[in-house]
DRENTI-886173 format. One record per atom (N, C-alpha, C): x, y, z negated. Coordinates in steps of 0.1 Angstrom, whole numbers, padded with zeros to 4 digits, always signed. Layout:
% DRENTI-886173
XYZ;...
% end
This chain:
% DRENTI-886173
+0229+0003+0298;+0237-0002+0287;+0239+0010+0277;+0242+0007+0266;+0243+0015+0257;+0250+0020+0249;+0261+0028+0250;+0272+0032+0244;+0276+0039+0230;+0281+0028+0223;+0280+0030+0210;+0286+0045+0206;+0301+0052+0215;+0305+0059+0212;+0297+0071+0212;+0286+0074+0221;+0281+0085+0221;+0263+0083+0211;+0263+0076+0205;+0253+0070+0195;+0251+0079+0188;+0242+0088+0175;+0243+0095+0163;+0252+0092+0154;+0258+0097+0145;+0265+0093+0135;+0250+0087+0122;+0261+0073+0117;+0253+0063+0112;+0253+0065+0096;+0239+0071+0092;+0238+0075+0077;+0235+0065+0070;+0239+0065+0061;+0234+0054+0049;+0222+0055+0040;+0211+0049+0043;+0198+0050+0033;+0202+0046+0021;+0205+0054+0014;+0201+0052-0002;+0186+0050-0006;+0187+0040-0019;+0176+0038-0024;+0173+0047-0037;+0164+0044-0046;+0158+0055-0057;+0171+0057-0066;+0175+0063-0074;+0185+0065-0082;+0178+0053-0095;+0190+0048-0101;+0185+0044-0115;+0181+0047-0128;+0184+0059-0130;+0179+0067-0140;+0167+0071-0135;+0160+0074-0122;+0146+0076-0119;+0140+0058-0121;+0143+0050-0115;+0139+0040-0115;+0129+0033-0134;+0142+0031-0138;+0136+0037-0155;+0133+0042-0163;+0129+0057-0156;+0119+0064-0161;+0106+0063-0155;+0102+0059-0144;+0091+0056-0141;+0086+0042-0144;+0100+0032-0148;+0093+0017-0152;+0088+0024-0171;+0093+0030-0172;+0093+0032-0189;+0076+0039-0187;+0077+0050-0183;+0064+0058-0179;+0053+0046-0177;+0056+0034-0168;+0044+0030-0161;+0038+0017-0174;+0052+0015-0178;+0048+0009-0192;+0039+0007-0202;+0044+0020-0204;+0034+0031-0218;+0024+0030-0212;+0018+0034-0200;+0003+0037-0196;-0004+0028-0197;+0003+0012-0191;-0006+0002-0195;-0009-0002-0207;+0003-0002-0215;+0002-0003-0230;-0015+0003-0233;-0011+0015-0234;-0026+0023-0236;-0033+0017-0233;-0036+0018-0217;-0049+0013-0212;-0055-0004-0219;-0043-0013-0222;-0046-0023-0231;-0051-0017-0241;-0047-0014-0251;-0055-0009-0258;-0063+0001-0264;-0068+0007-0254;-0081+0009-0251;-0093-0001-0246;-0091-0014-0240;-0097-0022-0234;-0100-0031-0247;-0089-0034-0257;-0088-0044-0268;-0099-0041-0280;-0101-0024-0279;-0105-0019-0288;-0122-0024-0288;-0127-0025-0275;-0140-0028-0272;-0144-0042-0264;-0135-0050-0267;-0140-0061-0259;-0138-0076-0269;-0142-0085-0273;-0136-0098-0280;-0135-0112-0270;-0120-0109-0270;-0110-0119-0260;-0120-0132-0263;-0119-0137-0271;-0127-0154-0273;-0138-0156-0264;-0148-0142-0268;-0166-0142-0260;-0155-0142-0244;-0146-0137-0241;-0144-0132-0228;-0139-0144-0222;-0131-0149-0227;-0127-0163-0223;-0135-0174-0221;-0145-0174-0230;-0157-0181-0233;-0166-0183-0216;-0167-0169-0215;-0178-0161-0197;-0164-0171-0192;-0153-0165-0187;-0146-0167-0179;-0146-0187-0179;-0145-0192-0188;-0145-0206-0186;-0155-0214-0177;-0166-0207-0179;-0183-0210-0177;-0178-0203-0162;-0174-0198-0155;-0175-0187-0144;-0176-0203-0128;-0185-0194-0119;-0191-0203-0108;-0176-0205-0096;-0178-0224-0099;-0168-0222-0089;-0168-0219-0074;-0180-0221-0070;-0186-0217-0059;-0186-0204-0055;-0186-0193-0062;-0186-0179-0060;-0166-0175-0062;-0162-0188-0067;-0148-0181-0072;-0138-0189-0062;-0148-0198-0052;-0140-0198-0041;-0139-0193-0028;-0156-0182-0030;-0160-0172-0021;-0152-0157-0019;-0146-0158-0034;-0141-0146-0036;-0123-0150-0032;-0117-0163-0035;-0103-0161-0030;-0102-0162-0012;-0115-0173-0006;-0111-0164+0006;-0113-0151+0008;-0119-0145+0005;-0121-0134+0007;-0109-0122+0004;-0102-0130-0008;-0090-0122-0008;-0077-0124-0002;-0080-0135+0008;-0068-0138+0019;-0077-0133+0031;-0091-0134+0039;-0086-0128+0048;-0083-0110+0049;-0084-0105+0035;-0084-0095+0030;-0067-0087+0035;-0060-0098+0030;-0046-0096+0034;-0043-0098+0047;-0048-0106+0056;-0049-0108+0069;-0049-0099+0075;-0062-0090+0075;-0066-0079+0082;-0055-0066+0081;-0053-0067+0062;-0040-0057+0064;-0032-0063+0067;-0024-0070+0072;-0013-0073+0078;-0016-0070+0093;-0028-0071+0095;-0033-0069+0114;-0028-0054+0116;-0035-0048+0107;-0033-0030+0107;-0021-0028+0107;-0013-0031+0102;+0001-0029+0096;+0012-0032+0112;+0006-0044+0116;+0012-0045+0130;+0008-0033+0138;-0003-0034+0138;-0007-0024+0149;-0003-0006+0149;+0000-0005+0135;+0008+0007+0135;+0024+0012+0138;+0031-0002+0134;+0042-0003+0139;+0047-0006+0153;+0037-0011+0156;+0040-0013+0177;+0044-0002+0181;+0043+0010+0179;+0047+0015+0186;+0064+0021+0182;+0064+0015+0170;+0083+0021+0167;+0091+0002+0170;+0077-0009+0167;+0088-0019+0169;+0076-0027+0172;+0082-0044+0180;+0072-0049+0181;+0076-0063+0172;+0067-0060+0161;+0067-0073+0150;+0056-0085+0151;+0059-0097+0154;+0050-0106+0155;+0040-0108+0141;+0032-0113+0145;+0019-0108+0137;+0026-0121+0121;+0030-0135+0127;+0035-0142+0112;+0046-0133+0105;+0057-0124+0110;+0066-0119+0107;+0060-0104+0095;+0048-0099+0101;+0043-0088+0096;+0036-0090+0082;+0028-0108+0085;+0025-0108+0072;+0034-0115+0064;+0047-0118+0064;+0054-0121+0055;+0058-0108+0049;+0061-0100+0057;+0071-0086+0053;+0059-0082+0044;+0047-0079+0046;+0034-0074+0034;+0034-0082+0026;+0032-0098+0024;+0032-0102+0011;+0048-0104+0002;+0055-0106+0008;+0067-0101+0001;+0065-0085-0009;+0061-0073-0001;+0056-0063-0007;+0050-0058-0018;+0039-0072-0013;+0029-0067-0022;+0034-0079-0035;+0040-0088-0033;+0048-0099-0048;+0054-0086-0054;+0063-0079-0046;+0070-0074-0054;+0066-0059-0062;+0054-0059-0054;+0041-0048-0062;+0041-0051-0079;+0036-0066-0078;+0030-0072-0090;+0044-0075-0096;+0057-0076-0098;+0070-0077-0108;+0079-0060-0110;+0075-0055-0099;+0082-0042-0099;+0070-0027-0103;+0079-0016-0111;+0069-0005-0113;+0069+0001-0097;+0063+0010-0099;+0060+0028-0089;+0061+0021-0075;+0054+0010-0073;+0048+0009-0060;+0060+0003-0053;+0074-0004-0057;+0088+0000-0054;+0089-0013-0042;+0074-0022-0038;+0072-0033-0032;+0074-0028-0015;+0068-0014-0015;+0066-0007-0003;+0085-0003+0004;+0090-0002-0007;+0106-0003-0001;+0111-0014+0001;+0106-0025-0005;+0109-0041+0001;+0106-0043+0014;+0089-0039+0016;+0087-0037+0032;+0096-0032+0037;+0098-0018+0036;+0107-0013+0044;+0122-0017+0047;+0129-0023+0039;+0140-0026+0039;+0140-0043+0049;+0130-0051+0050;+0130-0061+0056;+0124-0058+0070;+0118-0048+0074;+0115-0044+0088;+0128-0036+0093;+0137-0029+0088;+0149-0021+0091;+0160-0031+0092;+0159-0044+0083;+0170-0050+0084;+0162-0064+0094;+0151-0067+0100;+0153-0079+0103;+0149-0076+0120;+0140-0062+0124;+0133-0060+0137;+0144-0046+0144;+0155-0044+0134;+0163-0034+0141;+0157-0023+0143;+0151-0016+0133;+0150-0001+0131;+0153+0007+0120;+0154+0020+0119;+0157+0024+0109;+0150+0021+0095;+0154+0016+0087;+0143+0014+0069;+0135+0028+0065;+0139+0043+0072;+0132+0055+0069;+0124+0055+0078;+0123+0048+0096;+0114+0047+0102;+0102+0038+0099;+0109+0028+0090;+0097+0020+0090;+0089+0022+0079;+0098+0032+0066;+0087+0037+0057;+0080+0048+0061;+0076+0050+0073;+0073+0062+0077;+0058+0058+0081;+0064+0046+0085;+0047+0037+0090;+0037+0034+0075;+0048+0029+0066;+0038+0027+0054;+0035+0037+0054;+0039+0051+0052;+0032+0064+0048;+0019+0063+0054;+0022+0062+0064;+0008+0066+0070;-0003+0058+0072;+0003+0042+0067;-0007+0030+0067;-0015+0039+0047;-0007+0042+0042;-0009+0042+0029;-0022+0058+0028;-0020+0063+0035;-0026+0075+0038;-0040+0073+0043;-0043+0066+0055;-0052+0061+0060;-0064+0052+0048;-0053+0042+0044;-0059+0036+0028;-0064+0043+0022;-0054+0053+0017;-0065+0064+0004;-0079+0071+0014;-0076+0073+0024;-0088+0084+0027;-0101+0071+0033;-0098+0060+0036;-0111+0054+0038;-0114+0048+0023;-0109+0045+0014;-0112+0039-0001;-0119+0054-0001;-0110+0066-0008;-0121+0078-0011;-0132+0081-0005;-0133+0076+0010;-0150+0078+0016;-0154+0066+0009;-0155+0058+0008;-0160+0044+0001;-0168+0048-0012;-0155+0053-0016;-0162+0057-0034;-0170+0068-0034;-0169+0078-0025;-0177+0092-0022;-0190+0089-0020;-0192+0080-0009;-0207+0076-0005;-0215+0068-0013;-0206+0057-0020;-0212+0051-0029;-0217+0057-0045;-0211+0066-0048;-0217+0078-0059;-0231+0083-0053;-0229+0089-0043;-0239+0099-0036;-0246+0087-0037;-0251+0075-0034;-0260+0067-0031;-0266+0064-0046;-0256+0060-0052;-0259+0056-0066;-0266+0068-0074;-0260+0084-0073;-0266+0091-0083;-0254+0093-0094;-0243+0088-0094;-0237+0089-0104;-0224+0099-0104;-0225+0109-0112;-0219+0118-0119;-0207+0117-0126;-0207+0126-0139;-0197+0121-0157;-0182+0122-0146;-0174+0115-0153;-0156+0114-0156;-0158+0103-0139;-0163+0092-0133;-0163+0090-0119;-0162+0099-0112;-0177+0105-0111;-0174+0116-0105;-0163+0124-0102;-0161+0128-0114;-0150+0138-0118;-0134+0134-0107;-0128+0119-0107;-0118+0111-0108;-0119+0112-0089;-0131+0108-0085;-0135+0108-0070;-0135+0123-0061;-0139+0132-0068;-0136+0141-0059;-0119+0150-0061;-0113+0147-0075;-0098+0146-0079;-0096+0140-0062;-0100+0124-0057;-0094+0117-0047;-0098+0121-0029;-0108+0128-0028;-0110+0136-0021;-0099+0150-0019;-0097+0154-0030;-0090+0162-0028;-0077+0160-0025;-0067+0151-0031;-0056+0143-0027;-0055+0138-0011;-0070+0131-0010;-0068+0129+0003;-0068+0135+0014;-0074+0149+0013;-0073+0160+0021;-0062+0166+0019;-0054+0167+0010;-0040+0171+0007;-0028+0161+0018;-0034+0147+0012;-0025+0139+0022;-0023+0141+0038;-0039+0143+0042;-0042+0144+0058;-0031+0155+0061;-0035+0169+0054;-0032+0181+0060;-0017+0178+0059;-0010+0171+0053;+0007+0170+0053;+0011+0165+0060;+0005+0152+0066;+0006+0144+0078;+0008+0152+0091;-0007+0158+0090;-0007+0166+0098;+0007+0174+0102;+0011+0184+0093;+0019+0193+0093;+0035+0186+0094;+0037+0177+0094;+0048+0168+0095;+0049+0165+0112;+0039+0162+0116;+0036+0158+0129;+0034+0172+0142;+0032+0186+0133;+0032+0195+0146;+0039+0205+0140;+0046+0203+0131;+0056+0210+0122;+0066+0220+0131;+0072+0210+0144;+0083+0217+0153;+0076+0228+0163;+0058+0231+0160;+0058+0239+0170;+0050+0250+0159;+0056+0249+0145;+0049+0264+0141;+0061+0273+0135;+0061+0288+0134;+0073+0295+0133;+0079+0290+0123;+0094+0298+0124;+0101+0290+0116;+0111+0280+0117;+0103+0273+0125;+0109+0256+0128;+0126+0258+0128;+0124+0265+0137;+0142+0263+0146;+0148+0272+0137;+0144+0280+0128;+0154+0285+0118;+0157+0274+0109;+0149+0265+0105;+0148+0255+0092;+0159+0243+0103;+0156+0243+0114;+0169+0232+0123;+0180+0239+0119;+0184+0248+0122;+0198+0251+0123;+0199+0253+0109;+0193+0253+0096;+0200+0251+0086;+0198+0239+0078;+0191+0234+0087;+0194+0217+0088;+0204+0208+0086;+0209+0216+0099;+0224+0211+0108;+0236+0213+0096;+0236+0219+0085;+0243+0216+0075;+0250+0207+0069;+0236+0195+0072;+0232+0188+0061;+0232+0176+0065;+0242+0170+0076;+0235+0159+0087;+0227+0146+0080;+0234+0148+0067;+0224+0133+0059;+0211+0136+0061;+0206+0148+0056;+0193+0149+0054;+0187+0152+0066;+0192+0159+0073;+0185+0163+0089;+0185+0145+0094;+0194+0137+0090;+0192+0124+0097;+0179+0117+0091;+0178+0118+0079;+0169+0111+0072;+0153+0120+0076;+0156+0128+0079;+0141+0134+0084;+0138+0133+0097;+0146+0130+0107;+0145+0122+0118;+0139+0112+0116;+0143+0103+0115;+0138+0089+0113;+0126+0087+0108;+0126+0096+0096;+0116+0092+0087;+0101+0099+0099;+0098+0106+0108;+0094+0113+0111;+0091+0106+0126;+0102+0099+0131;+0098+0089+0139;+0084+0078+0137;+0086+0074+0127;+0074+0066+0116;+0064+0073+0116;+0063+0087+0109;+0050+0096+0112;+0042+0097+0123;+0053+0098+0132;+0049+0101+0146;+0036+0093+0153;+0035+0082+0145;+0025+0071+0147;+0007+0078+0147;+0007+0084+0137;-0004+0095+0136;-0005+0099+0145;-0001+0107+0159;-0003+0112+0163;-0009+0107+0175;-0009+0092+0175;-0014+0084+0189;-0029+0082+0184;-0037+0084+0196;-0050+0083+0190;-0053+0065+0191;-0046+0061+0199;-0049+0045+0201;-0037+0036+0191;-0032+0042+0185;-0032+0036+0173;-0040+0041+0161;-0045+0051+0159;-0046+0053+0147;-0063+0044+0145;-0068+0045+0153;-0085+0045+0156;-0088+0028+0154;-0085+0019+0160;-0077+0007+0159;-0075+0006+0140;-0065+0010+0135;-0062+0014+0121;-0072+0018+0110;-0082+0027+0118;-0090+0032+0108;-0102+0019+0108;-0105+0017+0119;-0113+0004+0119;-0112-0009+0113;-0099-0014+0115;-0095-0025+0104;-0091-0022+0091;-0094-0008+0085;-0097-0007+0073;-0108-0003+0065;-0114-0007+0076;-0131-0003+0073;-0134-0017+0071;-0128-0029+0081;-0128-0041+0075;-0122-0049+0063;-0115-0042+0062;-0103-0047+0050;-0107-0041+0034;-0115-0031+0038;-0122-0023+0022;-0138-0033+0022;-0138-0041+0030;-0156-0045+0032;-0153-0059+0027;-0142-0065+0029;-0134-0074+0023;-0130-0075+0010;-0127-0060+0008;-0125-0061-0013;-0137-0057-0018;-0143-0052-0009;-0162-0051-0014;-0164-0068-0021;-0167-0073-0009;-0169-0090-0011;-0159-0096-0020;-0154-0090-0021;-0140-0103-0035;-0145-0097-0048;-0151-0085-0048;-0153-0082-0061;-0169-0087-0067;-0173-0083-0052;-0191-0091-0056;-0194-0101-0059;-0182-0114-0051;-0180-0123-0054;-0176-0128-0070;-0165-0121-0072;-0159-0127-0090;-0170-0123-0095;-0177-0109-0096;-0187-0104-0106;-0198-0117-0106;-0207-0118-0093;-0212-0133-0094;-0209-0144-0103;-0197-0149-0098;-0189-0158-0109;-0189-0158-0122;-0195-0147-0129;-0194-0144-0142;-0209-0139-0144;-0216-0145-0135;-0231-0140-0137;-0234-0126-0138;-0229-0116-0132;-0231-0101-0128;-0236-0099-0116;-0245-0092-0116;-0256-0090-0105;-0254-0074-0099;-0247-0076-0084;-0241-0061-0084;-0254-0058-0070;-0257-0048-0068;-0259-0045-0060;-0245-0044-0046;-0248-0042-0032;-0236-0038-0022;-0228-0023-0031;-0240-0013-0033;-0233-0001-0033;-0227+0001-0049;-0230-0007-0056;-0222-0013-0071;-0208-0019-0069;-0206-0027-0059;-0197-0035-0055;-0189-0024-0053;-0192-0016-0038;-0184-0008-0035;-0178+0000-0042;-0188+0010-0051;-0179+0016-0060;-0171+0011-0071;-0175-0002-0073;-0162-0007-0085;-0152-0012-0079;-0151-0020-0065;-0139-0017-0062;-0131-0005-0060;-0136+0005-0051;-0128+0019-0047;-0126+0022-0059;-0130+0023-0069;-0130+0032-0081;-0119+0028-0089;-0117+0012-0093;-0109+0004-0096;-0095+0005-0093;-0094+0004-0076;-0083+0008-0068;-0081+0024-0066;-0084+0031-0071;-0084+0044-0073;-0079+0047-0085;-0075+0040-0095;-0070+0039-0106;-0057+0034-0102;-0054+0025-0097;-0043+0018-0097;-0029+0029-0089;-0034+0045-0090;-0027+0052-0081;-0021+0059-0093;-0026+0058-0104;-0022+0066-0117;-0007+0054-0121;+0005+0061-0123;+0018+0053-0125;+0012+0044-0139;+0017+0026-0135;+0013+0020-0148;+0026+0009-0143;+0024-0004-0153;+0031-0012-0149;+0030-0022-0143;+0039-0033-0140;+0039-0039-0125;+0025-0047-0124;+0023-0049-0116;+0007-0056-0113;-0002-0051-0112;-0001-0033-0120;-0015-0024-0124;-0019-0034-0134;-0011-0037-0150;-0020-0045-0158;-0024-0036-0167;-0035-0036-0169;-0038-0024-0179;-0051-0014-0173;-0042-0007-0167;-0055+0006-0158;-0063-0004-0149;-0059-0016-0143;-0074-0025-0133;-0079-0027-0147;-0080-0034-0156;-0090-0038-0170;-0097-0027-0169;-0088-0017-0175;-0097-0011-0183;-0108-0001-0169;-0104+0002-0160;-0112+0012-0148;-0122-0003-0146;-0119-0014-0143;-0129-0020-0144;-0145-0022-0155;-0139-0023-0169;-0149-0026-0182;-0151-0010-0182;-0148+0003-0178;-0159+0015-0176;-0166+0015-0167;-0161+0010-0154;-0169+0013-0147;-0184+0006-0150;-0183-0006-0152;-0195-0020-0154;-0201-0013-0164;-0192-0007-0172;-0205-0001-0181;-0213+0007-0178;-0212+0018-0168;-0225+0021-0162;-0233+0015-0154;-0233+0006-0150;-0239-0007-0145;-0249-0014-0160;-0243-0014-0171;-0250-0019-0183;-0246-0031-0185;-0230-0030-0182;-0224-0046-0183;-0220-0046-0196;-0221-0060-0202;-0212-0057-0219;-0198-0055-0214;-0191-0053-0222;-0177-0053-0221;-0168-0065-0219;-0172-0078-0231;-0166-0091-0231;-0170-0096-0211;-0180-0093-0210;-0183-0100-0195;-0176-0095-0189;-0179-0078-0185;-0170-0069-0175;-0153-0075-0177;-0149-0073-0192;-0135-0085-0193;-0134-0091-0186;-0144-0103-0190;-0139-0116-0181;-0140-0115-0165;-0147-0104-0163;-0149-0102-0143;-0133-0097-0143;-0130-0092-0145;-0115-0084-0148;-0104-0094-0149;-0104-0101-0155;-0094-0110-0158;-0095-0118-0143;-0109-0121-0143;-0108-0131-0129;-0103-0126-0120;-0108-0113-0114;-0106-0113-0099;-0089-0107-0098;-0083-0095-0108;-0073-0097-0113;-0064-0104-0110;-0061-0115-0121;-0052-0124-0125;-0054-0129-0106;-0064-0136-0099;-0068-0145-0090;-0060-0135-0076;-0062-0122-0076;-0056-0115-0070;-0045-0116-0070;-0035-0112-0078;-0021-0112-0083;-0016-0125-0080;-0022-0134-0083;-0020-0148-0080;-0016-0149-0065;-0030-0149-0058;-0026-0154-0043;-0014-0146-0036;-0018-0130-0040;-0003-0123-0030;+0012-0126-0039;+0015-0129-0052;+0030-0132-0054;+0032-0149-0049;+0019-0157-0049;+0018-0175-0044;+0027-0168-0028;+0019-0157-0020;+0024-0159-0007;+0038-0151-0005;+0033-0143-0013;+0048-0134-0011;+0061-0141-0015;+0061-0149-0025;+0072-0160-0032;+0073-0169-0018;+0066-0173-0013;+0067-0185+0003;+0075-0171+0013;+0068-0165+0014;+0072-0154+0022;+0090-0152+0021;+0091-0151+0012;+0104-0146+0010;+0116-0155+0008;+0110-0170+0005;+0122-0182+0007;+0121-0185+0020;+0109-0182+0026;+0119-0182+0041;+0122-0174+0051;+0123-0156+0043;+0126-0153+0049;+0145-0149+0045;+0143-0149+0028;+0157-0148+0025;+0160-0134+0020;+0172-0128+0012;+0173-0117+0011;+0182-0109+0013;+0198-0119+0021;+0205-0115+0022;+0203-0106+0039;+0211-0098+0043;+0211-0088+0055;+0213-0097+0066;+0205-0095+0073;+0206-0107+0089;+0208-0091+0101;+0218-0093+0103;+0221-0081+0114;+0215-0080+0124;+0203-0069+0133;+0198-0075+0141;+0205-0074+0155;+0198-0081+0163;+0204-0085+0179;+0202-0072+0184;+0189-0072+0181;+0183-0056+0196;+0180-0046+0188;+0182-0033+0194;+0177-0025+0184;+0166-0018+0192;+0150-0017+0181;+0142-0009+0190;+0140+0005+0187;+0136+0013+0201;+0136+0028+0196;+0120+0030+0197;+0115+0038+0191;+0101+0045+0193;+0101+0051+0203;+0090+0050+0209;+0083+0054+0221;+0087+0065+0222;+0083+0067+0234;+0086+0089+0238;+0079+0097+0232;+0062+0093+0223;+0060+0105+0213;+0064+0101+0201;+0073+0094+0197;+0081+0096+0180;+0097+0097+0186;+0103+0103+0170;+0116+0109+0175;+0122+0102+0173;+0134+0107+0179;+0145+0099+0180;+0151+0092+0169;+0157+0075+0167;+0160+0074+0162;+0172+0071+0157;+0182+0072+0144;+0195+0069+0149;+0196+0054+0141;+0209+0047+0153;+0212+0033+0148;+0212+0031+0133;+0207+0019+0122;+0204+0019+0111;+0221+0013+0110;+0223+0013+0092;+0237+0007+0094;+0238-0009+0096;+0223-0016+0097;+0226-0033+0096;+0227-0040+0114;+0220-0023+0129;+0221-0030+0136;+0234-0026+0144;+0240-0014+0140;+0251-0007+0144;+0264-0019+0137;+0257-0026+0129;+0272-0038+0125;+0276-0047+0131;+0263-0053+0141;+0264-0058+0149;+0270-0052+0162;+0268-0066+0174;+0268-0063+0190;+0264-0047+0193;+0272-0042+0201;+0261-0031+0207;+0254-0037+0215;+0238-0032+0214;+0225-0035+0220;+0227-0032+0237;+0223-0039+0241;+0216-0041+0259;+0204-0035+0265;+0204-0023+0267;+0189-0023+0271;+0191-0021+0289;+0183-0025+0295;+0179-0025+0310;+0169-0010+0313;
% end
């Protein structure tokens, strides 16, 4: 049984400040703005609408399954990383992701990934810094298999210039990411450490918030989760291969596989640059450059853009809007509270399951 009195003291997760929040919706604004026009400058909407009207419905219903079982698979991964801080049933996992990712496409600076978080902290009883701890490292995983994606697909293709340039930029980020992971995860055994604890202990907000948060990390360090993870996103990038080869078809574009590949990674490789909600703007326009070295016109590469796009955006706010009328937004206090395993750290009670019963465990 479990004794509330001798529990951690229960910190309160704050979310982004407001004055950040509006500077990066304003930032992410502007960028699209640009990137619109830049796109406007070279393409005529009418010829593009024109392709897009004509576009195969046959290939354009190859490409939306393909962009659900797309979400599928990440929602698979997404479970399988969190098993070990919580056990979330696989319908529950993909609501909490398409909720996310709806709120991707209405909200700037990615702010869908704290909706995740906040509905796994408030609905499976763990902390919301433990469960953004999992995105981190679902999100980390992402970048470094997309950047092998786009790496091998250059080398294959031959292609150099400002791609180039942008891909090995993502290589380097991604090796930047790994090595932090890393160091987050064996951090308590290099010098130092226990001087940086005890002036920690200052600070209990923050020493609490780095627990937790850290608990979540901890997930890296299981090799039977991570391997599992890296494999279903070896499926899940082969998946946005296919959704794009698909629309491009639909619009009468003839991609080769390793064409595919790099306009998606390269595409989604853009979408990391701060823009506004949806990525509308930087997908266009990283799209109609990329195709141009392909020797696409622009009005077409448009209309591939607009399609897969808009059809994108579509299905994950269609599911994320279902997702979230049933799952609701108000706080549901949970029953049980789960801890992470014996290699992630300790976590302390969140404040939505400490409101509740004290938990039972056997």
């Amino acid at each position: 049984m479990t004794d509330p009195s001798t529990a951690e003291p229960i910190v309160p997760e704050r979310g982004p400040s407001r004055r950040g929040f509006w500077i990066r919706t304003a930032v992410g604004i502007s960028v699209s703005v640009v990137a619109l026009w830049l796109v406007f400058r070279t393409v005529d909407l009418a010829s593009a609408l024109e392709i897009l009207r004509t576009a195969d419905p046959v290939w354009v219903a190859v490409m939306l399954l393909a962009v659900c079982a797309d979400i599928a698979v990440r929602a698979l991964r997404w479970r399988v990383i969190l098993a070990p801080v919580a056990r979330v049933s696989y319908r529950r996992t993909v609501q909490y992701l398409t909720t996310g990712y709806a709120a991707n496409n209405v909200l700037p600076a990615r702010l869908g990934e704290l909706v995740r978080a906040h509905y796994v902290g408030d609905r499976e009883g763990v902390s919301r810094t433990t469960a953004l701890g999992t995105i981190v490292v679902e999100r980390v995983i992402d970048f470094t298999v997309l950047v092998a994606v786009a790496a091998i697909s250059l080398v294959i293709l031959g292609i150099r210039g400002d791609l180039g340039a942008a891909v090995t930029i993502g290589v380097v980020v991604a090796a930047a990411l790994v090595a932090g992971l890393v160091v987050a995860l064996v951090g308590h055994r290099m010098p130092g450490f226990d001087r940086a604890q005890r002036a920690a202990e200052r600070y209990p907000r923050v020493r609490a918030l780095a627990e937790t948060f850290r608990a979540g990390l901890a997930v890296a360090g299981r090799p039977r989760t991570m391997l599992p993870a890296l494999a279903l996103s070896l499926v899940a990038w082969t998946l946005t291969t296919i959704t794009f080869a698909a629309g491009a078809q639909a619009v009468g574009i003839q991609l080769s596989w390793s064409q595919a590949a790099l306009l998606a990674a390269g595409v989604n490789l853009v979408t990391a640059i701060p823009s506004g909600p949806g990525f509308v703007g930087t997908w266009e326009l990283a799209a109609v450059r990329i195709l141009a070295l392909f020797g696409v016109a622009s009005d077409t590469a448009f209309a591939f853009a607009l399609l897969v796009h808009v059809s994108t955006l579509a299905v994950t706010t269609l599911a994320g809007a279902v997702s979230f009328l049933r799952l609701g937004w108000l706080p549901k206090a949970a029953t049980v509270t789960v801890a992470p395993t014996a290699d992630a750290a300790t976590v302390a009670p969140t404040p939505d399951a400490a409101s509740g019963p004290p938990a039972a465990r056997t």
